[in-house]
Backbone bond lengths (Angstrom), bond angles and torsions (degrees), N, CA, C in turn:
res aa  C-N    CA-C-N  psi(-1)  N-CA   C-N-CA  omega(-1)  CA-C   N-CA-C  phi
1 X - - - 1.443 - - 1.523 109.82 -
2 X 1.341 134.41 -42.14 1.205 156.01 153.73 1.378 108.56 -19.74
3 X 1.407 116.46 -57.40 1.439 129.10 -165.84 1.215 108.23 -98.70
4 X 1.410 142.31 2.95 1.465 125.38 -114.75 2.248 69.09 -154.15
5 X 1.440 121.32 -41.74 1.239 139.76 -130.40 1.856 79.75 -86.54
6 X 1.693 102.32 -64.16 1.883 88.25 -178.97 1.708 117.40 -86.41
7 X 1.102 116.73 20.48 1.350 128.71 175.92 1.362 90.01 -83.02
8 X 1.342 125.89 -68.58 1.232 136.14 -163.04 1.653 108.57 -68.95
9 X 1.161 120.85 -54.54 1.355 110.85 173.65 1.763 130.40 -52.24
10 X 1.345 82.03 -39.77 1.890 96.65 -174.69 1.436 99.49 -69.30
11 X 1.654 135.86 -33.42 1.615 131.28 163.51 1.454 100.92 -34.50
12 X 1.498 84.39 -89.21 1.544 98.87 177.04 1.284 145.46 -10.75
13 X 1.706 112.41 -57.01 1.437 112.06 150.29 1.196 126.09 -86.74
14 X 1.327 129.97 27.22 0.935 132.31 -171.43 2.166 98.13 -113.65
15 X 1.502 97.84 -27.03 1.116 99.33 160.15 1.656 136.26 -87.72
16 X 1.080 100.70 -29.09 1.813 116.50 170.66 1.253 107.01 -66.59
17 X 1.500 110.59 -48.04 1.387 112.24 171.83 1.622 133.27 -62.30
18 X 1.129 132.23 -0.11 1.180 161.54 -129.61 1.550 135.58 -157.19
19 X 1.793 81.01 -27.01 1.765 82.24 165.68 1.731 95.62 -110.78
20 X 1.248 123.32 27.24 1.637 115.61 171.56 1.587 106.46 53.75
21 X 1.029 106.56 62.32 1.889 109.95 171.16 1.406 89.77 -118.20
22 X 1.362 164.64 -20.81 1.114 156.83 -174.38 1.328 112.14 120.21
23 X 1.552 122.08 98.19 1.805 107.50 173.14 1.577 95.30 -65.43
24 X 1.692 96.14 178.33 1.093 108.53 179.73 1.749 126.37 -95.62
25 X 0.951 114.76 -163.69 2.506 96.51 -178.27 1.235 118.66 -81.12
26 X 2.001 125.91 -13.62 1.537 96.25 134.81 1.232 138.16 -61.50
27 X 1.326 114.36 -52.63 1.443 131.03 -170.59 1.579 111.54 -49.08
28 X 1.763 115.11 -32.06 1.516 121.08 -156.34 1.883 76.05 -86.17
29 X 1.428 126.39 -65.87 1.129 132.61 -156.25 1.876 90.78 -42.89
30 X 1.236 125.76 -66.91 1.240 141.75 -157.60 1.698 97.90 -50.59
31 X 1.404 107.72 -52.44 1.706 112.83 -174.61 1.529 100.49 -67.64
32 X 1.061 113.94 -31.09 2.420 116.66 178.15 0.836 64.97 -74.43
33 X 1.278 145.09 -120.59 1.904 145.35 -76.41 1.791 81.24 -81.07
34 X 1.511 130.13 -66.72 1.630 113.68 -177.50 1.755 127.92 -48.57
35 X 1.423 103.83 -33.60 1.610 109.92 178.52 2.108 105.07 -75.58
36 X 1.264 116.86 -21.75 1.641 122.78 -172.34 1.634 104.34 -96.49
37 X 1.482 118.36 -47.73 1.593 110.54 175.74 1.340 107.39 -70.07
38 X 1.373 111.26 -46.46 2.124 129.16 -150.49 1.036 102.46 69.99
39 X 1.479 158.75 11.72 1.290 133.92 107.25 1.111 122.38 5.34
40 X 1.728 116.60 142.30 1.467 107.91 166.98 1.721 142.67 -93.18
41 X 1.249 117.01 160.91 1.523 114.51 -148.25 2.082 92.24 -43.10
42 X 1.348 87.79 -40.34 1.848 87.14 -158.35 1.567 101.57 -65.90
43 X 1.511 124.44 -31.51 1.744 97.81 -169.09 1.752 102.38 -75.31
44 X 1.645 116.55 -13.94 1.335 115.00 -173.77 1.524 112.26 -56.34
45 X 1.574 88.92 -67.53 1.544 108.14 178.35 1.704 121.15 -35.94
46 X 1.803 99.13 -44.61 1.656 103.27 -178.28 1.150 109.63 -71.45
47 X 1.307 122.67 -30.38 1.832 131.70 170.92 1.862 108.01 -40.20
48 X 1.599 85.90 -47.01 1.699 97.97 -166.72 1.268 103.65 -69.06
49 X 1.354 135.26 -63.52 0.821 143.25 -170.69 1.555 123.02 -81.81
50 X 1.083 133.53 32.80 1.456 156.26 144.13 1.602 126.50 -113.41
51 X 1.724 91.99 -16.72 1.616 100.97 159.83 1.808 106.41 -92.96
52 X 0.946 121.20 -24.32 1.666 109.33 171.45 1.709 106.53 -77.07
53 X 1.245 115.32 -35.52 1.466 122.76 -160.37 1.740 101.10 -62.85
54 X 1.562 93.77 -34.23 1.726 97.23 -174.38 1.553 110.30 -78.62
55 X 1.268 113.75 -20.00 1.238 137.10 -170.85 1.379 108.53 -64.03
56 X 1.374 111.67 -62.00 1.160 114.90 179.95 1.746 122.51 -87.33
57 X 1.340 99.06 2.11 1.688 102.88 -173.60 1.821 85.17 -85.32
58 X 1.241 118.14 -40.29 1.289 127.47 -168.98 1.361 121.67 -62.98
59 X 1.891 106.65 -17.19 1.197 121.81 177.50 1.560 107.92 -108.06
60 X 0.969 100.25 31.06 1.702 127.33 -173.58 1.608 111.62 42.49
61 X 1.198 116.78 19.18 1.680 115.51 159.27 1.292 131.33 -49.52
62 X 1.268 147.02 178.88 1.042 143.85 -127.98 1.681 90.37 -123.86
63 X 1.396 113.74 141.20 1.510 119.15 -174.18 1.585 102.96 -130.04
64 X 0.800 132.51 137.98 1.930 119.91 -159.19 1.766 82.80 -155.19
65 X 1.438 104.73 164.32 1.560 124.86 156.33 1.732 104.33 -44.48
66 X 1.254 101.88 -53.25 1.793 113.55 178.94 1.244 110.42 -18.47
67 X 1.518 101.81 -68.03 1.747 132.48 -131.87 1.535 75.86 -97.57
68 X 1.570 151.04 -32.77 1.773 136.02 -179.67 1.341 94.63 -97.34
69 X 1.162 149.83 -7.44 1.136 135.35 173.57 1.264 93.34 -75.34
70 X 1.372 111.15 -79.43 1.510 123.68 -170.53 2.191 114.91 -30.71
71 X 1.130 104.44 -49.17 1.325 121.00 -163.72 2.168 90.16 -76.86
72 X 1.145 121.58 -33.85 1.122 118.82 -168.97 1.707 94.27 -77.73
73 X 1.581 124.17 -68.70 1.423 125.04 -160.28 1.337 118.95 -83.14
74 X 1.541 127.86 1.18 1.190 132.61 164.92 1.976 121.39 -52.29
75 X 1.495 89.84 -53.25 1.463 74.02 -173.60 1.178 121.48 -97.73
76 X 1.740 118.75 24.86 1.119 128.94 173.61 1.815 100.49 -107.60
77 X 0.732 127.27 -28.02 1.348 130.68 163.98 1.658 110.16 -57.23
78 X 1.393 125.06 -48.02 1.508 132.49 -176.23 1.483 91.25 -76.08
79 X 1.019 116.85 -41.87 1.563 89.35 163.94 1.132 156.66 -137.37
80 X 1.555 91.02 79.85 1.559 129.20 179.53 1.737 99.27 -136.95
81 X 1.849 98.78 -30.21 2.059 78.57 -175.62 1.468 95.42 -99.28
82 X 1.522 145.46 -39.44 1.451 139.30 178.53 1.689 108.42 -40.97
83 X 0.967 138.92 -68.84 1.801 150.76 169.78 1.793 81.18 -31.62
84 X 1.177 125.10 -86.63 1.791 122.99 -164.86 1.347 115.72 -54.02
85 X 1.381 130.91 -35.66 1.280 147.69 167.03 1.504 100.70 -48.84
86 X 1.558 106.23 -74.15 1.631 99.15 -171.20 1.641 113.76 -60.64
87 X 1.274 109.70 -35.08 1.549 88.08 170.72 1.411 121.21 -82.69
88 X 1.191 127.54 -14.02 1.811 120.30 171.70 1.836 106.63 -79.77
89 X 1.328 109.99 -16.08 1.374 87.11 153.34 1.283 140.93 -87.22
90 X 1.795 100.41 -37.17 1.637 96.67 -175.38 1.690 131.86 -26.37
91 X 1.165 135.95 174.32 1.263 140.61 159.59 1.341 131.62 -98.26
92 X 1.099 138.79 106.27 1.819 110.01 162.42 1.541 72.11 109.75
């Protein structure tokens, strides 16, 4: 479940994201900050998500293997499934 948890999510937005229905204000921030530096999606995403991770350790929340696994392979997962996503949807 551990492994299985950002496998599954990073598809996922990688498909919502992809058919242009609207990501949501990480995802939009994450797609600006990669389309304005050209940096890639994954060092953005890990940026993001090591600035929430501190965020909430700081708000004394709970920090687990989970929560660095998760925060490490997310935005390397989005981008490997967003790039395949947009092309298995296109048309024509």
């Amino acid at each position: 479940m551990l492994a299985a948890d950002p496998a599954m999510n990073g598809m996922g937005m990688g498909l919502y994201i992809a058919s242009d229905c609207g990501a949501g204000p990480r995802n939009s921030l994450m797609l600006a900050l990669t389309e304005k530096t050209g940096k890639k999606l994954a060092s953005i995403r890990l940026v993001m998500e090591l600035f929430v991770l501190a965020e909430g350790w700081l708000l004394k929340g709970p920090v687990s293997l989970g929560t660095i696994l998760y925060c490490i392979s997310i935005g390397i997962i989005v981008g490997y499934t967003l790039p395949f996503c947009k092309k298995s949807l296109t048309i024509g």
